[in-house]
N, C-alpha and C positions, 0 to 999 in steps of 0.2 A: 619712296617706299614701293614695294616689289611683292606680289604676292607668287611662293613658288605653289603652282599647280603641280599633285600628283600626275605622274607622267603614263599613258598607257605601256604595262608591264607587257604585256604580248598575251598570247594564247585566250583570247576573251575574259581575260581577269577585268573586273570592274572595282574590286573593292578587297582590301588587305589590312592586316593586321596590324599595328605599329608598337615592333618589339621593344627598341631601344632608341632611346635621341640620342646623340652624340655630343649636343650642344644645349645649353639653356636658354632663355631670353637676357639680351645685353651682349649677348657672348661674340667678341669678334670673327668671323671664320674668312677660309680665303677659297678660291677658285678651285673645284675639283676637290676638296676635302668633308671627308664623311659627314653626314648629315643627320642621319636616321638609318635605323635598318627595319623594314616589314616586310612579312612573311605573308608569301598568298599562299593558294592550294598549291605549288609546285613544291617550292623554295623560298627558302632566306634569300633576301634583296639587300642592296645596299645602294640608298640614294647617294650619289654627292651635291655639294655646290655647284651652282652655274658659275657664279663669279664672285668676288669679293666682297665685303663687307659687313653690317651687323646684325643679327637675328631680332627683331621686335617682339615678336609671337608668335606663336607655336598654337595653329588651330587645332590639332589632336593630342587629346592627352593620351599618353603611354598606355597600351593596355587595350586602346580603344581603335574603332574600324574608321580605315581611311577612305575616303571614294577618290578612283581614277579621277580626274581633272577637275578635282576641286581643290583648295587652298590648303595646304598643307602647311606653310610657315611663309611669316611676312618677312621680310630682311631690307638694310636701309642700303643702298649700292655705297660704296667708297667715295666720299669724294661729296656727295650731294649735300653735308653740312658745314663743308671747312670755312665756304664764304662767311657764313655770320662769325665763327670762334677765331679767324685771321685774326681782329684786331684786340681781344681778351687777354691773351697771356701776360703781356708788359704790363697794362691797367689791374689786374689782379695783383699782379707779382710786387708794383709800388705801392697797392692800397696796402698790403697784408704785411709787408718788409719788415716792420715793429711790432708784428704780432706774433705772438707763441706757436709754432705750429702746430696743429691735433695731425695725430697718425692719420693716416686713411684706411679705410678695410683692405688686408691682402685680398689677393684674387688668388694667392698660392698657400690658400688658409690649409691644414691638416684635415681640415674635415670640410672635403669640395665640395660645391653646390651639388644637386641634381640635374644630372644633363652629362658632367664634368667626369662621375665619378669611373668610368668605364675607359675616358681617352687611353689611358698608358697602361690600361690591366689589361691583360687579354682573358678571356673567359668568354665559353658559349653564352646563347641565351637563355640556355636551361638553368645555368648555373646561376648567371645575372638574377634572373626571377628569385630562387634560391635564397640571393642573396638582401632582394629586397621584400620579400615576404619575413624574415626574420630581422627587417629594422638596419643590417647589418653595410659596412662597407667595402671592394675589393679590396680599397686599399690598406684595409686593419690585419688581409688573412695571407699568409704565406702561400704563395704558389708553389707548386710541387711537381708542374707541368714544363713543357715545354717553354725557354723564354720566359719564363714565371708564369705562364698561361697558370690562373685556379682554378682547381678541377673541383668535382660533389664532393670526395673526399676531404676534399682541404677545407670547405665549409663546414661539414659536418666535424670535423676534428675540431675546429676552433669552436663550433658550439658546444662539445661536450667538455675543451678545456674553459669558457664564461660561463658553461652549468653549475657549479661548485661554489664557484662566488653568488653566481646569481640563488642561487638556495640557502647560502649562509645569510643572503640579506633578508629572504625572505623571511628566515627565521626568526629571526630581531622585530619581525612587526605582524606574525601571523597571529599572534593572542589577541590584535586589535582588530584581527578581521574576521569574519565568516565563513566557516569551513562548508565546502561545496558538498553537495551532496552523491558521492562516489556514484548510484545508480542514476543521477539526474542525466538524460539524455539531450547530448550534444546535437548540435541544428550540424549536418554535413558541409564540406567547404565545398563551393560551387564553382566549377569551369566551364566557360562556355568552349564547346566542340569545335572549335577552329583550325584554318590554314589546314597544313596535310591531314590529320587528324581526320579533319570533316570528309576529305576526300577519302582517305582511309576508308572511312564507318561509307562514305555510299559506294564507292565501288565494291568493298566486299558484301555486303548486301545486294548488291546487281548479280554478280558472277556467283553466288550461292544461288540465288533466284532465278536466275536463267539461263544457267549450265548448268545440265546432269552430268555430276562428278561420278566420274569410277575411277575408282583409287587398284591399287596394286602395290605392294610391297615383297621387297627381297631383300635380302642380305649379300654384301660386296667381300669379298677377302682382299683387303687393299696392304698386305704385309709385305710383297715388291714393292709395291707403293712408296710407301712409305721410307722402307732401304732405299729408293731410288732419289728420291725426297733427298733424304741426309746427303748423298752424296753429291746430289744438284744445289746445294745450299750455298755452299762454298764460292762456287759459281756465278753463280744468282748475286752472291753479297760483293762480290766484288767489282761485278757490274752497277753497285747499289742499289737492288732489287731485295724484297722480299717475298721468298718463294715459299708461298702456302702448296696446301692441296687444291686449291679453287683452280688456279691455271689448268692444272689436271683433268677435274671434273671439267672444263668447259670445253680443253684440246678433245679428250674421246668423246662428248656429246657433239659436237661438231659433225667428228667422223660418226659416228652414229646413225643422226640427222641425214647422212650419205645414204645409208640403207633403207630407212624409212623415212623420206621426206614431207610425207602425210603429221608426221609429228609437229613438223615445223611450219605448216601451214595453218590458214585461218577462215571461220567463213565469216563471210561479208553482212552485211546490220539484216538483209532479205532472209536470210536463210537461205540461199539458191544459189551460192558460188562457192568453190574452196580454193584459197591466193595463194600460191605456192609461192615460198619465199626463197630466191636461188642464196640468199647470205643469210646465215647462221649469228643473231645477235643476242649473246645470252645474259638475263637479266638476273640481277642478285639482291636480294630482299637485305636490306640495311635497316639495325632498328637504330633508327637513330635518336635524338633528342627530340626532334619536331614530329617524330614519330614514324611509324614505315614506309620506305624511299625501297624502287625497284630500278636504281640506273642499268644497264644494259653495254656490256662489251660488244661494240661491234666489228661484224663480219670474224669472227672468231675462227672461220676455216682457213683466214688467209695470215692469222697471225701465227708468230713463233711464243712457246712458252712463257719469255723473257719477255715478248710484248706484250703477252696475255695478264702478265703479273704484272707491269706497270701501270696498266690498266685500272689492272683491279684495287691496287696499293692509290691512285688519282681518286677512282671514283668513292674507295671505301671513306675516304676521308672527307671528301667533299660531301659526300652523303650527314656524316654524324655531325657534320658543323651546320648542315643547313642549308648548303651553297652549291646543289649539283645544277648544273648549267640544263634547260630545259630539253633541249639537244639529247642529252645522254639518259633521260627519261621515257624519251620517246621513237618507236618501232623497235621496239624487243620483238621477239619469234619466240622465246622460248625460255622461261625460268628456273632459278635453283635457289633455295631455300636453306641454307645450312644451320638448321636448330642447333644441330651437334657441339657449335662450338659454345651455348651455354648451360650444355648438359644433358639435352634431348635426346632418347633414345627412337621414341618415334613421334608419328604429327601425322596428320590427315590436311595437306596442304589446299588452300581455294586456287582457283586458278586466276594468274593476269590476265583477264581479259582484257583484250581481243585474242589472248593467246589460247593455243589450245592443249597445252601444257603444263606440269609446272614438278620437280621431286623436293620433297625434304630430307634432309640427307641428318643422319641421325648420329652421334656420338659412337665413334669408335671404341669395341672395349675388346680385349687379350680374352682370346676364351678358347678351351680346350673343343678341339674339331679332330676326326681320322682322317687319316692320307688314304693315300691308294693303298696302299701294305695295310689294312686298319690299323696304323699306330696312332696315337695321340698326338698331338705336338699342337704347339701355343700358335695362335694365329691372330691377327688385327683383324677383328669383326666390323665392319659399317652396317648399318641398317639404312636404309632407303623406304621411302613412299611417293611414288608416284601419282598423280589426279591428270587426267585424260579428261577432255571435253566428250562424254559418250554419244552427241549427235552424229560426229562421223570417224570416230578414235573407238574401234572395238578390244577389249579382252585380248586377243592373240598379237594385234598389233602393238600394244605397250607391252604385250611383253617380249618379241621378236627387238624391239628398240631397246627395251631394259638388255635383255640377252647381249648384244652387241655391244651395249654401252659399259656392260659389265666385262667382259672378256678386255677390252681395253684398260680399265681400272687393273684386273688382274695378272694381266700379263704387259704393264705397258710399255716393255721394246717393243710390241704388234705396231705400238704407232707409229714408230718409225719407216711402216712398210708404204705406209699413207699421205706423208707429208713429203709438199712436194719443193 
């Protein structure tokens, strides 16, 4: 018998969450195959096996906090029980020959233990939760995802096609019950603030409390943009890239960051130094399921477009499952917030500290503007908000920076003059 100790995650983590087990008690596993998955302040983890053999007990239940190197689950090694059962099989198999045999329990029942039910479905943890708060199994709900991966959609879709049944039964037995009282007030469901969450709620609460935020907003005419966009897609897909606007915004912030490099720097915990950061590492607010993740593209002045969109396509994903490697979390210079893509016109963005930056880039809309000739004609509007650290980022310098970062948006062949 083996007890596995949680193993130090890195970065001073002590103690982590334990999302999902992989395995129940009894349950055979082998060398290197999933265990558990818990989530600290950074990221979703994924423990494996050390080595082979069978799970005993399981010290944490699901749900609940695990402590760096203490006992996480007992397991029996391979091999440490065959001496006593060597000589049973023959003596069984003579005593029992004239007896009737009784089935034994599958182990490949329809309806798997817990521990079991997650192996072959794929689905986040958000969803998993999801699915065990409404009593429910992966395996009853049709995936609609990737691989069959089930998404919130496919849950909720199978809840509202068991709704109808589940009401018609009710009906059949609600004269024998108790009708609740419509205004009787419900106790609230309670979560406790954990993993990124928690870090979440303190870090924006540091960087609200001790950064003075000055904000600045302007409006982008991104309508080359965007023509240039369509024509870079084709491109892009055939390299099997997907070529957003993000590559965009982070190529001219780059060149930008050239002209005022006070944007891209930081002061030090004293208050009495500014670090000036010669690489350009731009971070992207990801709301993901574990909640908001800032991975960070780095050195962005040395990448090409096509790398800049691999990038972002690796981390955007890595982000919404839970799984950014702590690496790509850590030394951003400088953030971009794109509310827009859920509808946001504007936002008064907090800044990543230690950075002393950070814009919200707001939902693009068609809207009638004059040319030089005053004629009208239809134009892609962006709205932007930008938050400046104002200890050493004054008024004329975020906007000397906006100004620069804008003329690249607006006319972006200029970039071409830049890239080397």
């Amino acid at each position: 018998m083996s007890d596995f100790l949680l193993p130090d995650i890195g970065e001073g983590i002590v103690e982590c969450e334990v999302v999902e087990w992989r395995v129940a008690e009894g349950d055979q596993i082998e060398e290197d195959q999933p265990i558990v998955e818990v989530m600290t302040d950074k990221a979703l983890v994924e423990i494996t096996a050390p080595e082979a053999g069978v799970v005993t007990k399981l010290y944490v239940a699901q749900g609940q906090i695990a402590k760096v190197h203490a006992p996480l689950y007992a397991y029996q090694v391979d091999g440490a029980s065959n001496n006593m059962s060597e000589a049973e099989p023959e003596t069984a198999q003579s005593a029992s020959s004239d007896k009737p045999k009784t089935p034994e329990p599958s182990t490949t029942s329809d309806a798997p233990a817990a521990g079991r039910l997650y192996d072959k479905v794929p689905a986040s943890p958000a969803v998993r939760r999801l699915v065990r708060e409404h009593s429910l199994q992966l395996t009853e709900i049709a995936g609609s995802g990737k691989d069959g991966r089930v998404l919130k959609e496919d849950v909720l879709a199978h809840l509202d096609q068991a709704s109808p049944a589940a009401a018609s039964s009710n009906n059949n037995v609600v004269s024998n019950q108790t009708v609740k009282n419509p205004t009787e007030t419900q106790a609230p469901r309670v979560e406790p603030l954990r993993g990124v969450r928690a870090v979440m709620a303190k870090r924006m609460v540091e960087a609200a409390s001790t950064i003075p935020h000055f904000h600045y907003g302007e409006e982008i005419d991104v309508t080359a943009l965007l023509a240039l966009r369509e024509r870079l897609k084709p491109v892009a897909e055939a390299q099997g890239e997907r070529l957003t606007l993000m590559p965009f915004f982070m190529k001219a912030m780059a060149l930008a960051v050239a002209e005022e490099p006070i944007v891209n720097a930081q002061l030090n915990a004293a208050g009495d130094e500014l670090h000036y950061y010669p690489q350009c590492n731009i971070g992207m607010a990801v709301d993901s399921k574990a909640g908001l993740m800032v991975p960070n593209v780095k050195n962005v002045e040395r990448l090409t477009l096509l790398e800049i969109a691999r990038e972002v396509g690796r981390l955007t994903t890595a982000a919404r499952e839970g799984r950014v490697d702590q690496a790509d979390l850590k030394g951003g210079t400088i953030s971009i917030s794109n509310i827009g893509t859920l509808g946001g016109t504007y936002a008064a963005p907090i800044i990543n500290a230690p950075e002393a930056a950070i814009v919200a880039i707001g939902k693009t809309q068609w809207l009638p503007r004059f040319d030089e000739q005053g004629e009208v004609q239809r134009r892609a509007i962006m709205t932007i908000t930008w938050a400046g650290d104002h200890r050493f980022i004054d008024g004329g310098t975020i906007a000397r920076f906006c100004n620069a970062w804008k003329g690249f948006l607006e006319a972006p062949e200029t970039m071409l003059l830049h890239l080397g």
